[in-house]
C-alpha positions in Angstrom: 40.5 30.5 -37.4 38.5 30.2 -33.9 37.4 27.0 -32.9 34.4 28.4 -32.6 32.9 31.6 -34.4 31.8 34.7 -32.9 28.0 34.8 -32.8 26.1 37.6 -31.9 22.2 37.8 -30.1 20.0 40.5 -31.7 17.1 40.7 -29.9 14.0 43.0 -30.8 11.8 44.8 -28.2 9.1 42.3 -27.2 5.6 43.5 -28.4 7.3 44.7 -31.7 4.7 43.9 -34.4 5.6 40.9 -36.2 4.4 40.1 -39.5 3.2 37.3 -40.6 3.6 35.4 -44.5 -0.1 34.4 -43.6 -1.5 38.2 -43.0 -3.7 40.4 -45.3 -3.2 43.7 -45.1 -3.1 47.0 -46.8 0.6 47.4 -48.3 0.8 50.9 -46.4 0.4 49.5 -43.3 2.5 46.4 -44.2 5.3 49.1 -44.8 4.9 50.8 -41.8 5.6 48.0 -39.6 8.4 46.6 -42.0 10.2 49.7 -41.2 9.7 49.8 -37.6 11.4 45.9 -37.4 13.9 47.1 -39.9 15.0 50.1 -37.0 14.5 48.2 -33.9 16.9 45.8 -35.3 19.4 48.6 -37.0 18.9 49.9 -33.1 19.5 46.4 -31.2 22.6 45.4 -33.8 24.5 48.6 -32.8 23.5 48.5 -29.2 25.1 44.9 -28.9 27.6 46.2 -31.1 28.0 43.8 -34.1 30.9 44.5 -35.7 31.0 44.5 -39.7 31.2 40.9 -41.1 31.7 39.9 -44.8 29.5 36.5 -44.6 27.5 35.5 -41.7 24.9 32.8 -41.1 21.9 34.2 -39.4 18.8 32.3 -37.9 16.0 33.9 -36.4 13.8 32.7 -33.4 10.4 33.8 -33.3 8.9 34.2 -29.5 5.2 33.6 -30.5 2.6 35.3 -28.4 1.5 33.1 -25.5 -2.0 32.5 -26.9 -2.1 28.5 -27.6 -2.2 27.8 -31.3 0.1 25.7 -34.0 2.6 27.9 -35.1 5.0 27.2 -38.0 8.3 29.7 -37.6 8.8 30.0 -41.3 5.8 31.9 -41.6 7.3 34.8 -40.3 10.1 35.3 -42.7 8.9 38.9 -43.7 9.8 40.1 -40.0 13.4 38.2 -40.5 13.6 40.2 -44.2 12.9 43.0 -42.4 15.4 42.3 -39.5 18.1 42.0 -41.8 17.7 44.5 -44.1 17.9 46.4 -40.5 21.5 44.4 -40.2 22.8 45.7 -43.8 21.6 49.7 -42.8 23.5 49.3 -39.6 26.4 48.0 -41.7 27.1 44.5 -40.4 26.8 42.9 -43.6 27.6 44.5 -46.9 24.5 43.2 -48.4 21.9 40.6 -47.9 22.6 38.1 -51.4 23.9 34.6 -51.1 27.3 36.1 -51.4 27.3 37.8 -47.5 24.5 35.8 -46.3 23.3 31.5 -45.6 19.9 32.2 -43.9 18.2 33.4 -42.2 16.6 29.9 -41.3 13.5 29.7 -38.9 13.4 28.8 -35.3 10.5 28.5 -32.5 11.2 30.0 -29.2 9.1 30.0 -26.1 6.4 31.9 -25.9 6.4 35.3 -24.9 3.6 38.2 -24.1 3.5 40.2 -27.2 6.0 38.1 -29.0 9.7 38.4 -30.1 12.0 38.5 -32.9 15.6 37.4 -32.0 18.2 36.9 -34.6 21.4 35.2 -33.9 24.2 36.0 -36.4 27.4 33.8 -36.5 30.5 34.9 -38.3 31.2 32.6 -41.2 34.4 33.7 -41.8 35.6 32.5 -38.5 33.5 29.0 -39.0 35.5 25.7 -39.8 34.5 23.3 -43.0 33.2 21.1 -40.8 31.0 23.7 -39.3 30.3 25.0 -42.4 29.0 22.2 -43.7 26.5 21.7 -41.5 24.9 24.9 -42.2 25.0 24.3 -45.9 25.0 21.1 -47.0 25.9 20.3 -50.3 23.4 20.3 -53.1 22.4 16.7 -54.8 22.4 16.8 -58.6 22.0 14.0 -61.5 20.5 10.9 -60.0 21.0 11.4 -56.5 18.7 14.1 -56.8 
C-alpha cells in the first residue's frame, strides 16, 4: 500500500454548460447538456489517462462563473452525475454504486469565466484506514445517533 494514493485531476473544458439542481428546464434540453458533460469528461479521463480502478473516492470542484453571487457547490451535483457517469463509459470505475464509489462530495473553486467542472478521483484501494476514515466516517446508530 502507498503512503499516499494515486489521485487523478479531471478537468472539463471551461465554458462547458453546467447544470444546476436549482434550474428549470425542458428535460430535452436537460439531456442534451447531461450528455455533453458526460463526453467532455469520458474525453478529459482518457486524455489524463486514468487507469481502471475498482473503488475510488471522487470530489468535484465547481469553478463558478465570475459574476458575484452566493453559490452553494452541492447544487451542482447533476453536472458531477453527469461527470461520472462519463468516468464509468470511459471505464475507470466499473460502476457508479456505493460498492466502486464514496462521493462525489462538493467543493467551491475560484471563480472562473464560463465556469468549470473539475473532478479529482483518488484510488481507494491504495488509501490507508486512517485515510479512509476520514473520507467515511463511521455511521452513529442507537443513542448516539
Amino acid at each position: 500500500m502507498a503512503d499516499t494514493p494515486r489521485t487523478w485531476r479531471v478537468e472539463l473544458p471551461a465554458e462547458t454548460t453546467l447544470i444546476n439542481a436549482n434550474d428549470r428546464m425542458h428535460p430535452a434540453r436537460r439531456a442534451s447538456f447531461i450528455k455533453v458533460i458526460r463526453q467532455a469528461a469520458w474525453a478529459m479521463a482518457r486524455y489524463n489517462k486514468v487507469p481502471a480502478l475498482q473503488r475510488a473516492h471522487i470530489f468535484y470542484v465547481v469553478h463558478p462563473d465570475t459574476k458575484e453571487r452566493r453559490r452553494d457547490p452541492g447544487n451542482w451535483s447533476p453536472s458531477a452525475k453527469a461527470a461520472v457517469d462519463g468516468l464509468v463509459d470511459a471505464g475507470v470505475l466499473p460502476d457508479d454504486n456505493h460498492h466502486h464509489l464514496l462521493g462525489p462530495d462538493p467543493r467551491i473553486g475560484e471563480p472562473v469565466k464560463g465556469s468549470q467542472l473539475v473532478l479529482v478521483i483518488t484510488d481507494l484501494d491504495e488509501a490507508t484506514p486512517d485515510h479512509l476514515v476520514h473520507l467515511n466516517p463511521p455511521t452513529l446508530t442507537g443513542a448516539n445517533a
